[in-house]
C-alpha positions as CSV (number, residue, x, y, z in Angstrom):
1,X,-5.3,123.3,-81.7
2,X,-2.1,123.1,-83.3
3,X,1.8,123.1,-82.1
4,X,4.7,123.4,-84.6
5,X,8.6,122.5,-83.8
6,X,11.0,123.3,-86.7
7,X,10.4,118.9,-87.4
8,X,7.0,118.5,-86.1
9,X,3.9,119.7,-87.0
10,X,0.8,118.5,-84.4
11,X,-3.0,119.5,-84.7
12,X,-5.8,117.9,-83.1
13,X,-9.6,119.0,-83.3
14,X,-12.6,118.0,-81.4
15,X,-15.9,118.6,-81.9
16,X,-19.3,118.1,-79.4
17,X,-22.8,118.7,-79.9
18,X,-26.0,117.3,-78.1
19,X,-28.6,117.8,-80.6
20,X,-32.1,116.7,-79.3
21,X,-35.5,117.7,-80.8
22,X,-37.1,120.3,-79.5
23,X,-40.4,118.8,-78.8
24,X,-39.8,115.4,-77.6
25,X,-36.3,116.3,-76.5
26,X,-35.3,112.9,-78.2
27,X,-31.5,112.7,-80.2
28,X,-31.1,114.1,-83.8
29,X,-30.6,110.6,-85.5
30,X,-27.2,110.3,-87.7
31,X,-25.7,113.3,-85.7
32,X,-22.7,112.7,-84.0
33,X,-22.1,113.5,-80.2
34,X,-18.0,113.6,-80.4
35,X,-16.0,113.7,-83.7
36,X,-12.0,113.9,-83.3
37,X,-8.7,114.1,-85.8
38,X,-5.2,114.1,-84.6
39,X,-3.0,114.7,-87.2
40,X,1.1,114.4,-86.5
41,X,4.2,114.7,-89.4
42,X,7.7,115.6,-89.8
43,X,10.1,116.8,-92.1
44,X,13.6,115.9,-91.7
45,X,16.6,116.8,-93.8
46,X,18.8,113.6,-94.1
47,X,22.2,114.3,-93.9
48,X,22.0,113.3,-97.9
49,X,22.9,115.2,-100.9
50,X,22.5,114.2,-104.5
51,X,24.0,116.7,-107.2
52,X,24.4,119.2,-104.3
53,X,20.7,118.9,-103.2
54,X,19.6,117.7,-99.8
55,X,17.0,114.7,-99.3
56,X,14.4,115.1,-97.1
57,X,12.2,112.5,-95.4
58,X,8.8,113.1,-94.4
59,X,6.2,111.2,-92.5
60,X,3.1,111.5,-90.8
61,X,-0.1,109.8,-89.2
62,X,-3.4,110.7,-89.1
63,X,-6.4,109.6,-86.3
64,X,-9.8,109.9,-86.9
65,X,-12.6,108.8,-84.3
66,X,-16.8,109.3,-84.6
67,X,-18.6,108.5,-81.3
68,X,-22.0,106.0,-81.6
69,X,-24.3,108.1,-83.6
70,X,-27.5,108.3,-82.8
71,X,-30.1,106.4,-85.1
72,X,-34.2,105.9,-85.1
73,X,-36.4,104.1,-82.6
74,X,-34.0,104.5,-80.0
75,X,-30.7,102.5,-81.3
76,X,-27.1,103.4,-81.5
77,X,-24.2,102.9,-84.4
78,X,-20.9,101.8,-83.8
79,X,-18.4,104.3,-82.9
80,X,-15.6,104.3,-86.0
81,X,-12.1,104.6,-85.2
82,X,-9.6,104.9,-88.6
83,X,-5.9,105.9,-89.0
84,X,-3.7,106.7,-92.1
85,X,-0.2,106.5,-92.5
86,X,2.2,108.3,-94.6
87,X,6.5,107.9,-95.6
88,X,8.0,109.8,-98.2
89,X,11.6,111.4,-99.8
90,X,12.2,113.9,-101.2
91,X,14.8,115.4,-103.5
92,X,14.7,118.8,-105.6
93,X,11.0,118.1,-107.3
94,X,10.7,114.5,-107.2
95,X,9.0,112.8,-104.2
96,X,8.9,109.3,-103.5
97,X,6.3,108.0,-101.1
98,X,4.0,105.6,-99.4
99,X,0.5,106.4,-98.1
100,X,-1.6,103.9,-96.3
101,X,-5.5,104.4,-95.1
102,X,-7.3,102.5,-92.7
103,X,-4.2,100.9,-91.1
104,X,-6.2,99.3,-88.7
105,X,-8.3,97.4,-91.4
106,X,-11.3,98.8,-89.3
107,X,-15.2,97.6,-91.2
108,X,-17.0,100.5,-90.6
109,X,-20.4,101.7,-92.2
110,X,-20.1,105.3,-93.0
111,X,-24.2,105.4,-93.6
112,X,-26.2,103.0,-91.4
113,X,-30.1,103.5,-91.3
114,X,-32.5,102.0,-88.9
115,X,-35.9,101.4,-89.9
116,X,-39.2,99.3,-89.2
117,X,-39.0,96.9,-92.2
118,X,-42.6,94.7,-93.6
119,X,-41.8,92.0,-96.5
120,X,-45.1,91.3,-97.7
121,X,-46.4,89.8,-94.4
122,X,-49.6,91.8,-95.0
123,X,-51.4,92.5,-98.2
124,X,-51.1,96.5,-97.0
125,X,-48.4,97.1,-94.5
């Protein structure tokens, strides 16, 4: 979905599945039930001119969230919630600017595995 002003520019998207074996009717591991993205910017023209040529300033944030995936032998990861930032002028072709990820300073493990783990406690495990 998106919705556009003449400064603001907003588009969100959502995605759901339920994905389940068919046999056991058990959760896909690693697959998501819920991903989202809101996005948000603007353009403004600052009442500015250098050498008759308007500065603009943009910003803009950015939202990203991934449910608790599923993993193996029944356990869950930790749902991940990032955002990104972003400030900027402009002027004719030059752009100055400032872009920031993960504002939150959220840990997050994009690949997490569960597994049944032996260290040697057995001569065959």
């Amino acid at each position: 979905m998106r919705a556009t002003h003449r400064w603001l520019d907003l588009g969100a998207h959502v995605t759901y599945s339920r994905a389940t074996f068919d046999d056991t009717g058990l959760l896909v591991p690693y697959v998501p039930p819920l991903v989202a993205r809101l996005d948000a910017s603007t353009l403004i023209p600052l009442p500015l001119s250098v050498r008759g040529n308007r500065v603009t300033l943009s910003s803009g944030t950015g939202w990203s969230f991934v449910a608790a995936r599923p993993l193996p032998l029944s356990e869950r990861a930790e749902p991940i919630l990032t955002g990104d930032a972003q400030l900027s002028l402009r002027w004719t072709h030059v752009e100055l600017g400032l872009v920031c990820t993960n504002i939150l300073d959220a840990r997050y493990a994009w690949a997490q595995y569960n597994f049944v783990s032996d260290f040697r406690s057995q001569e065959f495990p």
